[in-house]
Structure formats: C-alpha cells, structure tokens
KOLLUM-800854 format. One line per 8 residues: number of its first residue (from 1); their letters; for each residue z, x, y of N, C-alpha, C, CB. Coordinates in Angstrom, 3 decimals, m for minus. Glycine has a CB too. Layout:
N
NUM) A) Z/X/Y/Z/X/Y/Z/X/Y/Z/X/Y; ...
//
This chain:
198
1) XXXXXXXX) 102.474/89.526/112.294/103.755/90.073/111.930/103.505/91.274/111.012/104.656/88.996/111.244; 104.190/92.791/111.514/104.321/93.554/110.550/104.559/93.478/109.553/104.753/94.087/110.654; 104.104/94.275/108.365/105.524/94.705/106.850/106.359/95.338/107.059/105.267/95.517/105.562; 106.554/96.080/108.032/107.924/96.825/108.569/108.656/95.600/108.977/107.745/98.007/109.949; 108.438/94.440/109.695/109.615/93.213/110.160/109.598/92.807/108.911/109.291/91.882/111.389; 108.787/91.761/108.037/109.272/91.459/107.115/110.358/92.639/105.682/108.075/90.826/106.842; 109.653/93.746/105.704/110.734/94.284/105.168/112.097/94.816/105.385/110.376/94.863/104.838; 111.962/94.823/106.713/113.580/94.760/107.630/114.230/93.416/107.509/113.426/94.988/109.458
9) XXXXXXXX) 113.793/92.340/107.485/114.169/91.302/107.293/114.490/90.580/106.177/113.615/90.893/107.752; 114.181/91.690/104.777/114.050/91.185/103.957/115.624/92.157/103.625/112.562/91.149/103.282; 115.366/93.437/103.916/116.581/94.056/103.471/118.082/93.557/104.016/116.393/95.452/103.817; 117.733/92.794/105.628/118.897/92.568/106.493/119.429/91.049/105.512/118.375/92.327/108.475; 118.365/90.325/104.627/119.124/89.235/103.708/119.742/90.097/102.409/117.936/87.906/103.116; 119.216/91.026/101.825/119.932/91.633/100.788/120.772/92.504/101.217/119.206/92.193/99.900; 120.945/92.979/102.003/122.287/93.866/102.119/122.977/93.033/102.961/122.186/95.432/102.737; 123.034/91.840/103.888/124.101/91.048/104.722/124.035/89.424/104.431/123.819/91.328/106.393
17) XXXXXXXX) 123.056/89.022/103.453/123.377/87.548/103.350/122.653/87.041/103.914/124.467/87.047/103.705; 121.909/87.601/105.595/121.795/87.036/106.102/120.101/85.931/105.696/122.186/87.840/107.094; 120.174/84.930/106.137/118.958/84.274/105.585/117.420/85.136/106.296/119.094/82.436/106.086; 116.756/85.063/105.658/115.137/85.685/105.706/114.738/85.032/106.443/114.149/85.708/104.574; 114.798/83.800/107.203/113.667/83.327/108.270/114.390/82.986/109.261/112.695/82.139/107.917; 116.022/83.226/109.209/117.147/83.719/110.526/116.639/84.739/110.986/118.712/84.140/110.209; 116.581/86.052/110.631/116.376/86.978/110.928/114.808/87.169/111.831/116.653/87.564/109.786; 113.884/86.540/111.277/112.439/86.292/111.800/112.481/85.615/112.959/111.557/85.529/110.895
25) XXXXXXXX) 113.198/84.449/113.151/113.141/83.615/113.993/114.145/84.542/115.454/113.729/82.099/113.224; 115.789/84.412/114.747/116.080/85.477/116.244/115.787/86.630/116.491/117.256/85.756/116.583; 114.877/87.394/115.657/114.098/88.636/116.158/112.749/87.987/116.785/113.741/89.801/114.832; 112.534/87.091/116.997/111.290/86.557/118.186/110.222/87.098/117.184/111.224/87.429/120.127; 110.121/87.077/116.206/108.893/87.338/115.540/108.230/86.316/115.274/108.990/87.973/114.473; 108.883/85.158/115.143/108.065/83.741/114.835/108.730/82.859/115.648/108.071/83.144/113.252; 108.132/81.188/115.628/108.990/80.346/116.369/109.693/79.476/115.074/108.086/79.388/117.579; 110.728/78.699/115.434/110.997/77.831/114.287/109.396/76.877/114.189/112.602/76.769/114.647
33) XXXXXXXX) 108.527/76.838/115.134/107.507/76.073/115.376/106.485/75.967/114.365/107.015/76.441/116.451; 106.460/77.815/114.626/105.478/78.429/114.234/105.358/78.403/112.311/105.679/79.863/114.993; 106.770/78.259/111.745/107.001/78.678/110.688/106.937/76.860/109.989/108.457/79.765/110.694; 107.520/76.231/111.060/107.426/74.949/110.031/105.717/74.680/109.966/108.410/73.344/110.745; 105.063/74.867/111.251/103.451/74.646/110.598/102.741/75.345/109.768/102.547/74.651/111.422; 103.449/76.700/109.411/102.885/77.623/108.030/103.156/76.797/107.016/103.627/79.145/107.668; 104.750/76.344/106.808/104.747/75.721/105.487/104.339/74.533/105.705/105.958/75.696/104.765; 104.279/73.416/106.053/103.803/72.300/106.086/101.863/72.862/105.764/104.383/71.489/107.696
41) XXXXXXXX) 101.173/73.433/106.459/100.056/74.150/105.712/99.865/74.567/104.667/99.779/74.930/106.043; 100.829/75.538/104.219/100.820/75.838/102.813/101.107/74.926/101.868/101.571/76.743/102.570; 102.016/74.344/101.904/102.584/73.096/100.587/102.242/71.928/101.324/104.524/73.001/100.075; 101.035/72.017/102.143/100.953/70.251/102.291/101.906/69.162/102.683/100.702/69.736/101.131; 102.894/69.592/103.313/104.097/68.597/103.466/104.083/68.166/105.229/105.771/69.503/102.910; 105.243/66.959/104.838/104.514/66.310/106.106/105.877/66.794/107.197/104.134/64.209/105.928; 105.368/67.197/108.406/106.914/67.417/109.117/107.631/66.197/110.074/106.777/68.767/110.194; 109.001/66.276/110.132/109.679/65.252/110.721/111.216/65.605/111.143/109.606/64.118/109.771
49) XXXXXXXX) 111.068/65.351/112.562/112.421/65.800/113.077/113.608/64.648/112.552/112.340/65.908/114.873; 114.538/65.712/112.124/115.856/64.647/111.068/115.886/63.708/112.098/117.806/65.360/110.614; 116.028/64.076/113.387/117.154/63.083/115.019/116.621/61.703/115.265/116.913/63.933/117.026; 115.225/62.008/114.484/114.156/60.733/115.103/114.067/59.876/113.862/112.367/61.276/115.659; 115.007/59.839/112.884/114.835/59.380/111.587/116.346/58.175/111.785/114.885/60.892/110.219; 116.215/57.023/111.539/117.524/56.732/111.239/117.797/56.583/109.028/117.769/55.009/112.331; 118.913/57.335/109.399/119.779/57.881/107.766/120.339/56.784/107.512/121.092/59.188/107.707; 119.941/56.429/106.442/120.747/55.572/105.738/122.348/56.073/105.398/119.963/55.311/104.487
57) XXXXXXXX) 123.320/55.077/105.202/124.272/55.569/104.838/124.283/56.166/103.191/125.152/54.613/105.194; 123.523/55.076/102.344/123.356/55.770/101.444/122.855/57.353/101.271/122.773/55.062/100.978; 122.020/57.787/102.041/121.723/58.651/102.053/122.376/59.916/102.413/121.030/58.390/102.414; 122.923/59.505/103.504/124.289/60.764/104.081/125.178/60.577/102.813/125.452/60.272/105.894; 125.434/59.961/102.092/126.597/59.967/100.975/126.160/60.369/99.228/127.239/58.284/101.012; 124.661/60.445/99.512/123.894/61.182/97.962/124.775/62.761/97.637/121.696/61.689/98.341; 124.527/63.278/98.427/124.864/64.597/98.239/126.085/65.538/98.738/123.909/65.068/98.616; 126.444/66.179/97.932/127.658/66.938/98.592/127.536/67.748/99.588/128.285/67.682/97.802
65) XXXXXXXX) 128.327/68.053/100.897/128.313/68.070/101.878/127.613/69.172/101.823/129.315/67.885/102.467; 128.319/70.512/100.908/128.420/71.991/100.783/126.772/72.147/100.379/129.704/72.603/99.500; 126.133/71.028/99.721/124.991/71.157/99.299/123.866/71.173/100.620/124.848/70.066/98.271; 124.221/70.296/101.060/123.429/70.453/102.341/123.456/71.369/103.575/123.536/69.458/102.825; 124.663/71.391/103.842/125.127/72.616/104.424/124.001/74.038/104.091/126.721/72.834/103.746; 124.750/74.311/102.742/124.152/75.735/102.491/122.394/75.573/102.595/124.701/76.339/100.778; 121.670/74.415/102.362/120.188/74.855/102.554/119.931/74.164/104.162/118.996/74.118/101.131; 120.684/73.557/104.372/120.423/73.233/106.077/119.409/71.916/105.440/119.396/74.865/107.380
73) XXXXXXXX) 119.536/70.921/104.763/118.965/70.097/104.365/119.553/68.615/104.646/118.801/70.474/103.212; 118.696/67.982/105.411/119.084/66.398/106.172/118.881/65.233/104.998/117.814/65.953/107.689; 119.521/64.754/104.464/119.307/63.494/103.644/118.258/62.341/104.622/121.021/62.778/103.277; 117.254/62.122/104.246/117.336/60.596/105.077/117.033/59.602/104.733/116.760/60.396/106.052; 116.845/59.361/103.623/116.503/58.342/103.071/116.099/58.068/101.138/115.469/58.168/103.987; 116.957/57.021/100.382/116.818/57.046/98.764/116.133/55.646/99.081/118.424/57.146/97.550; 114.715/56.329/97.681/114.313/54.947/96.902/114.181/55.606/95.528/112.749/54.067/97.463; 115.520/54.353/94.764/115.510/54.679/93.963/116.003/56.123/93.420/114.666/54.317/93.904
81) XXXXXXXX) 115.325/56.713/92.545/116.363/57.757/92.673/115.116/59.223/92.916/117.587/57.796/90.968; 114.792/58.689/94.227/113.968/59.715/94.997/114.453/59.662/96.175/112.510/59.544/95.062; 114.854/60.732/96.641/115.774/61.537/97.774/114.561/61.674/98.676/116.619/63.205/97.288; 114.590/61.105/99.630/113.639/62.258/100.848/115.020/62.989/102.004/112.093/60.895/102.249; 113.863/64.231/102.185/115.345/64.942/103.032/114.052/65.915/103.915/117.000/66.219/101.660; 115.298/66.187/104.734/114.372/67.281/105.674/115.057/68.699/105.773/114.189/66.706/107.356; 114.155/69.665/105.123/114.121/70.652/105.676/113.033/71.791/105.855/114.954/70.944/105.292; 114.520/72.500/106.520/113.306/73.564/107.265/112.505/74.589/106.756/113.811/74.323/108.192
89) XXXXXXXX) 113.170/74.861/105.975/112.884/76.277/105.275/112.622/75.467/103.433/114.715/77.720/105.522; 111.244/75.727/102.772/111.239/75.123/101.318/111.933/75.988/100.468/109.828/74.901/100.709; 112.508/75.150/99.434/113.557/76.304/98.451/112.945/76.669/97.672/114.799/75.936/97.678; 112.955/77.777/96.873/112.456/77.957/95.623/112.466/77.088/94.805/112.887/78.774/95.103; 111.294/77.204/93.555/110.765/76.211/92.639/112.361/76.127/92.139/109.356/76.698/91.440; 112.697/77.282/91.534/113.995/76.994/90.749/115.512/76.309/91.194/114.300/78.233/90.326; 115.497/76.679/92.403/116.462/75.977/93.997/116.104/74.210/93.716/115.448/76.708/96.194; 114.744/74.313/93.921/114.679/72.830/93.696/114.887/71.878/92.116/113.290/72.589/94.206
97) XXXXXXXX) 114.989/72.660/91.208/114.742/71.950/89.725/116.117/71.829/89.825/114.004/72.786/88.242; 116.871/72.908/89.956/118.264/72.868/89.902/119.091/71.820/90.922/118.665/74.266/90.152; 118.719/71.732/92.113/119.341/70.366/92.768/119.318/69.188/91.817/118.500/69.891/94.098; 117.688/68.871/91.494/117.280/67.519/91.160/117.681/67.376/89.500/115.553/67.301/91.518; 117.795/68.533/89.110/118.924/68.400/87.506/119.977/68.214/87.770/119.190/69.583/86.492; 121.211/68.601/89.009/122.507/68.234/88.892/122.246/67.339/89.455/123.566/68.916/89.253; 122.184/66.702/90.510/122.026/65.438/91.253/121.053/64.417/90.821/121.702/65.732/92.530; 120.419/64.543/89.425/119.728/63.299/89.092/118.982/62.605/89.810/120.395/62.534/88.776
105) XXXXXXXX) 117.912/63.337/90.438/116.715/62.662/91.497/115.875/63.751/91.410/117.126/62.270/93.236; 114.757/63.131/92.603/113.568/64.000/92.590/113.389/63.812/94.262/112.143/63.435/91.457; 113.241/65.339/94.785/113.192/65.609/96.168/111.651/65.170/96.595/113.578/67.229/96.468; 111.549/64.576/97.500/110.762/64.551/98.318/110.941/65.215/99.702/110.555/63.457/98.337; 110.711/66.293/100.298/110.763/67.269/101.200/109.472/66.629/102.405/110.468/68.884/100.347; 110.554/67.006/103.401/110.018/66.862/104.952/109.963/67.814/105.358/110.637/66.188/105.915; 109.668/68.897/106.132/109.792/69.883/107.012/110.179/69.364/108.364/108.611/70.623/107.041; 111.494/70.253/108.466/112.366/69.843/110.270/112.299/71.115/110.580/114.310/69.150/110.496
113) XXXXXXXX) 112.801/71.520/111.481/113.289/72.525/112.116/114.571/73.256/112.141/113.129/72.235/113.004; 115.240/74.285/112.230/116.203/74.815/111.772/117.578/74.421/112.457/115.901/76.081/111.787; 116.969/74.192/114.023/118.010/73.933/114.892/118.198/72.159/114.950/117.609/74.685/116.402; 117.195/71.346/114.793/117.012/70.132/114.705/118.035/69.927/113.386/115.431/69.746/114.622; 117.543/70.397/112.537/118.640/70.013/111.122/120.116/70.525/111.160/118.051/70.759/109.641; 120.262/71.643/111.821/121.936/71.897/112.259/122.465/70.828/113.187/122.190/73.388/113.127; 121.645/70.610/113.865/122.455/69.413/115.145/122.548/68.306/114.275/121.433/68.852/116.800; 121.727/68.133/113.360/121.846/66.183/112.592/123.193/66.358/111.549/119.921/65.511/111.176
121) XXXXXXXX) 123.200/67.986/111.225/124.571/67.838/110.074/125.608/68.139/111.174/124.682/69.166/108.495; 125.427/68.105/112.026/126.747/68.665/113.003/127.369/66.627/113.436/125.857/70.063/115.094; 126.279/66.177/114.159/126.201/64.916/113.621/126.643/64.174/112.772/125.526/64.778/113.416; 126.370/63.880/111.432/126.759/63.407/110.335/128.269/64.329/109.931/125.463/63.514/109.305; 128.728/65.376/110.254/129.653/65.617/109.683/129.896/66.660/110.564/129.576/65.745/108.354; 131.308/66.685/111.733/131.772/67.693/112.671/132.745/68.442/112.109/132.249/67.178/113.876; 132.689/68.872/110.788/133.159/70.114/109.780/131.770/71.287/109.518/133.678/69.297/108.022; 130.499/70.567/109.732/129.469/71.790/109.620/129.795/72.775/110.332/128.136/71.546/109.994
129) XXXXXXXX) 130.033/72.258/111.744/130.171/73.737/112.564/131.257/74.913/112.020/130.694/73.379/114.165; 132.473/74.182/111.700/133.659/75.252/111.424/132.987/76.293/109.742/135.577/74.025/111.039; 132.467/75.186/108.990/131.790/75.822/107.703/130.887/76.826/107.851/131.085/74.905/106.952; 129.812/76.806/108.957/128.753/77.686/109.539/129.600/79.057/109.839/128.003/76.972/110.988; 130.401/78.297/110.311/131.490/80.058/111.292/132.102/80.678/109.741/133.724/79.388/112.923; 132.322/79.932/109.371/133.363/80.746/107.760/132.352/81.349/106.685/134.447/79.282/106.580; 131.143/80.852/106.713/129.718/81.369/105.770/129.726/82.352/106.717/128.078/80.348/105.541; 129.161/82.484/107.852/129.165/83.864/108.933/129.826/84.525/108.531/129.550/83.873/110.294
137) XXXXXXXX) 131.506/84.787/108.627/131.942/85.374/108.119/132.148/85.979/106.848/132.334/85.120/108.434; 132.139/84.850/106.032/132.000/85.270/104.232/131.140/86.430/103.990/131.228/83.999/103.224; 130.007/86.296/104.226/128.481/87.111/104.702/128.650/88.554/105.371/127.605/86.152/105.975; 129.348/88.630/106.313/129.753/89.942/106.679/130.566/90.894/105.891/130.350/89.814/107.711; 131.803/89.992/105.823/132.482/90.594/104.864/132.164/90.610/103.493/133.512/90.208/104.943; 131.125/90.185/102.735/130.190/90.933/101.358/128.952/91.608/101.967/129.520/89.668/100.074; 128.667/91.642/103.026/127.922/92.491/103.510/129.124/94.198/103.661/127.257/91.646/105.039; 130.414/94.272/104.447/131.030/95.675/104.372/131.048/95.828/102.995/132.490/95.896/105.033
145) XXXXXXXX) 131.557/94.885/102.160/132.114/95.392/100.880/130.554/95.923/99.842/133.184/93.893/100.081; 129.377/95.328/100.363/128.725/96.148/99.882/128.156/97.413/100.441/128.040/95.556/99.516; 128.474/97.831/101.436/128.182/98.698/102.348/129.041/99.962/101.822/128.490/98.141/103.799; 130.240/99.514/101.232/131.007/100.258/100.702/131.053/100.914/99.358/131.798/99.738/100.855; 130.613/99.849/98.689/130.395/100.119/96.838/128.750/101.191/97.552/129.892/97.827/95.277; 128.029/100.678/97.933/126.598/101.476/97.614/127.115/103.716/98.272/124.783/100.265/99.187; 127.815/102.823/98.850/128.299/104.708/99.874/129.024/105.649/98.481/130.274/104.445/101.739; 129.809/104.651/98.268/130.656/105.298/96.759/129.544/105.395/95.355/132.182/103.940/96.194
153) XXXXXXXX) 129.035/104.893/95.570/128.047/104.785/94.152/126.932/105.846/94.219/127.217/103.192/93.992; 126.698/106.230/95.556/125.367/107.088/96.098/124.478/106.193/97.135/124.290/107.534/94.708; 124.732/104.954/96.819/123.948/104.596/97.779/122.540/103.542/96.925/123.495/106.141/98.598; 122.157/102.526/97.384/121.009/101.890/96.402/119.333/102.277/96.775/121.179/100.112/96.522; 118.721/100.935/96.193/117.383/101.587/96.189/116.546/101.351/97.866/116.440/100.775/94.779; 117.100/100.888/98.773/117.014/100.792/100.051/117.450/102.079/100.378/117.705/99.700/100.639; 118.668/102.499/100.207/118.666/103.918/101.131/117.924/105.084/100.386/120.310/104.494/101.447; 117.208/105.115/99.451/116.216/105.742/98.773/115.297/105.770/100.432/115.533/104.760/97.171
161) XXXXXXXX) 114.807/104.450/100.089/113.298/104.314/100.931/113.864/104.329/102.319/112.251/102.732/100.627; 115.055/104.469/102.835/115.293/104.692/104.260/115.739/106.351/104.697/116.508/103.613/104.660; 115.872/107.299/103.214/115.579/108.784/103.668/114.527/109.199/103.113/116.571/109.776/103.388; 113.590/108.523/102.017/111.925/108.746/102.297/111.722/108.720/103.841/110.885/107.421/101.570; 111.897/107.575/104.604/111.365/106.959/105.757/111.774/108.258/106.638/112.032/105.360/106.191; 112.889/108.821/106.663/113.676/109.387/107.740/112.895/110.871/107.429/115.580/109.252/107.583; 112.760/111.478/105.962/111.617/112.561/106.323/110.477/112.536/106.307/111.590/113.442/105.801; 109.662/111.115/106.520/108.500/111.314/106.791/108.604/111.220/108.294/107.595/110.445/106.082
169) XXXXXXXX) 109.456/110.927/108.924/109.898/110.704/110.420/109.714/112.439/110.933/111.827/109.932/110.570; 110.946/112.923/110.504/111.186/113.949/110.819/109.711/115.444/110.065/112.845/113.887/110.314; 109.187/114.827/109.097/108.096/115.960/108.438/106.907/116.665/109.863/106.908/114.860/106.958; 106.677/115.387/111.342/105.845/116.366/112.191/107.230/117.036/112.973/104.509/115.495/113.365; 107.948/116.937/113.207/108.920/117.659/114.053/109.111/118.998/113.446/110.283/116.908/114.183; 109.017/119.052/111.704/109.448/120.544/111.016/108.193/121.263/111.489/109.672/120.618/109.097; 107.049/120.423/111.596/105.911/121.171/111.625/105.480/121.489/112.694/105.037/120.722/111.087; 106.248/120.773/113.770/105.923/121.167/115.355/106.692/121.893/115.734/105.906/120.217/116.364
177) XXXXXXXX) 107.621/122.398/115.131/108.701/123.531/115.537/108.307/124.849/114.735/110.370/123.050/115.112; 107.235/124.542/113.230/106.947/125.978/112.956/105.798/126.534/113.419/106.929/126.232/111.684; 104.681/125.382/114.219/103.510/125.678/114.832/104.208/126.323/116.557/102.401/124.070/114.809; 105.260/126.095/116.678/105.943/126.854/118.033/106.124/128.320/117.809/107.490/126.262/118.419; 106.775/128.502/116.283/106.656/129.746/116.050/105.487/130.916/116.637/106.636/129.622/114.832; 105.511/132.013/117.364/104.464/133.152/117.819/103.463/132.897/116.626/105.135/134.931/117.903; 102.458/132.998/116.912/101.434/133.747/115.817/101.435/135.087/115.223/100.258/133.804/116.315; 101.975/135.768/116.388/102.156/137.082/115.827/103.219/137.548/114.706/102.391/137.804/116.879
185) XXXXXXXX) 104.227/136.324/114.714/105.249/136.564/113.684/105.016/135.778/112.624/106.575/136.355/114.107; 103.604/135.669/112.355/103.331/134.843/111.219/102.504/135.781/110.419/102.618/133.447/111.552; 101.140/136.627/111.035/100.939/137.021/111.000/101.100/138.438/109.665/101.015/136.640/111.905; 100.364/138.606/108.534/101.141/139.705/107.487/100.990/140.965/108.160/100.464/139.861/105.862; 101.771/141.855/107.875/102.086/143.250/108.169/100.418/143.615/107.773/103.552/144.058/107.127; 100.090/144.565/109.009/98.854/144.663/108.716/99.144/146.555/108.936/97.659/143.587/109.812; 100.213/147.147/109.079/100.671/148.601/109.349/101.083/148.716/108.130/101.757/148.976/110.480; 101.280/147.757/106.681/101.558/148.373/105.468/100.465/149.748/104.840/101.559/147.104/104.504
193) XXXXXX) 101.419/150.476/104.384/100.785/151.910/103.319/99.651/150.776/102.919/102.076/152.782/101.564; 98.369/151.007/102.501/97.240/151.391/101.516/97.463/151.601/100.859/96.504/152.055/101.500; 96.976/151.114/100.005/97.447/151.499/98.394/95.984/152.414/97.549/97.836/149.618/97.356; 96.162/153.387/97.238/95.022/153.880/96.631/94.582/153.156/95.764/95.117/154.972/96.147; 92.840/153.200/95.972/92.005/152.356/94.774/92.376/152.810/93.467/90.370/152.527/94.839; 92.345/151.994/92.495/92.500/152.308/91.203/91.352/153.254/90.601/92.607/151.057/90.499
//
C-alpha cells in the first residue's frame, strides 16, 4: 500500500468523517481479511467471527447501544466485570481507557470483521441499520459544512499540500511548454552595438 492511499484516506476521515479503514477496505486496497490478520499480528489478539459466538443476554445488555454501534463492537460475553467483545478495527489506547472508566470493566478484545460485526448488531438490534444511514448522513453534512468554513477561512492545512501537489504536477508542463519555445528566441541579441573597451 502506498503513502499517497493512506494519506488520501487519512484526509477522506478528516475532512468527511469518514472512518480510515472504510475507506481502505472499499478502495480495494486491503481486504477486511487482510487487515484483521495485521492487527491480530500486531497486538497479539485472537480473532473470532461475532455469528459463530453465542451472546449472552447479559452481554447484549452491558452496553449502550450507541456505544457499540459507533465502534462496530459485538458484546459476547461478561465474566465478572470483564467484557469480551469483538471487534474489527482496535481503538485507541485512550478510546479504550475511556469505555472501561465509564462502563466499569476491562475489555478483552477479539478481532471480527467489519461486515461480520454489522450483520450481528443488525441482529441483536434492527435499529442499527436506520442509525448507520443517519451517521452517513450526519458525516456528510459536517463534512459540506466543513467544506464551507475552510473555503471562507482560506482554506486548511490539506489544501496547502493539495496546491503544493497541484504545482509540482503542473512544474514539468511550465517547463515543457518553455523548452517548446524556438531556440532562436531564447537566444541573447548577438547584433547588439559593442561597447568600446574601457
């Protein structure tokens, strides 16, 4: 994978919301496959499809809906007051301190898959889908409205580096249009007066 995709992908979550390994995944740059065996590699974690798990009820009822929702995170099972859950994507250190401080537990993380964990909350609760469509939207629309403040403001530090980008694009075209130029009209006046030696 390029740094041009990841940094397109990185800008398409800061200027539209949209999530960073959405963007990877339906730009065919990775598989959901591919990405749960990076992290399960990297952090050592073990992977498990939510569908093949049976959820306790306790467990579908630990957490607030909106909570799971927004990280795409499957409850499946409490001991005690250790949560195991599945997801796809790992949250930040601070994502995670902050769950397990308001909700009074300690995560134990599975790695699922992105589409596997939408179908189990679609499952457990047939309000995910309508919530998914209204975050879509939410997302767009603070995506125009920032589209709008940055145009009025000048513009941020992305469209900096996207008219760097655009004249280093355009810098051989200036130069292939002045190497078109005749030679002869480049050429210094070589019929100027002489100037007497001093």
């Amino acid at each position: 994978m390029t740094s041009e995709v990841i940094s397109d992908a990185l800008c398409a979550q800061d200027r539209h919301g949209e999530s960073f390994v959405q963007v990877l995944i339906s730009g065919g740059h990775i598989t959901e496959w591919d990405l749960a065996k990076i992290v399960c590699e990297n952090f050592n974690l073990p992977f498990l499809l939510a569908s093949h798990y049976q959820i306790s009820d306790v467990a579908k009822a630990r957490f607030p809906k909106e909570l799971l929702w927004k990280h795409l995170m499957v409850p499946l099972d409490v001991l005690d007051d250790i949560v195991c859950v599945s997801m796809p994507v790992m949250l930040t250190f601070e994502e995670m301190n902050r769950i397990q401080r308001e909700q009074k537990c300690e995560l134990f993380p599975y790695v699922g898959l992105i589409t596997e964990n939408k179908k189990t909350l679609t499952e457990m609760d047939k309000g995910f889908t309508q919530w998914i469509e209204l975050e879509q939207k939410r997302r767009e629309d603070e995506a125009k409205k920032r589209a709008q403040s940055s145009a009025t403001k000048g513009g941020d530090w992305m469209s900096i580096f996207d008219a760097g980008d655009q004249a280093t694009k355009d810098a051989p075209k200036k130069k292939a249009a002045e190497s078109s130029t005749p030679i002869v009209a480049r050429l210094p006046d070589t019929k100027a007066k002489k100037q007497p030696p001093p």
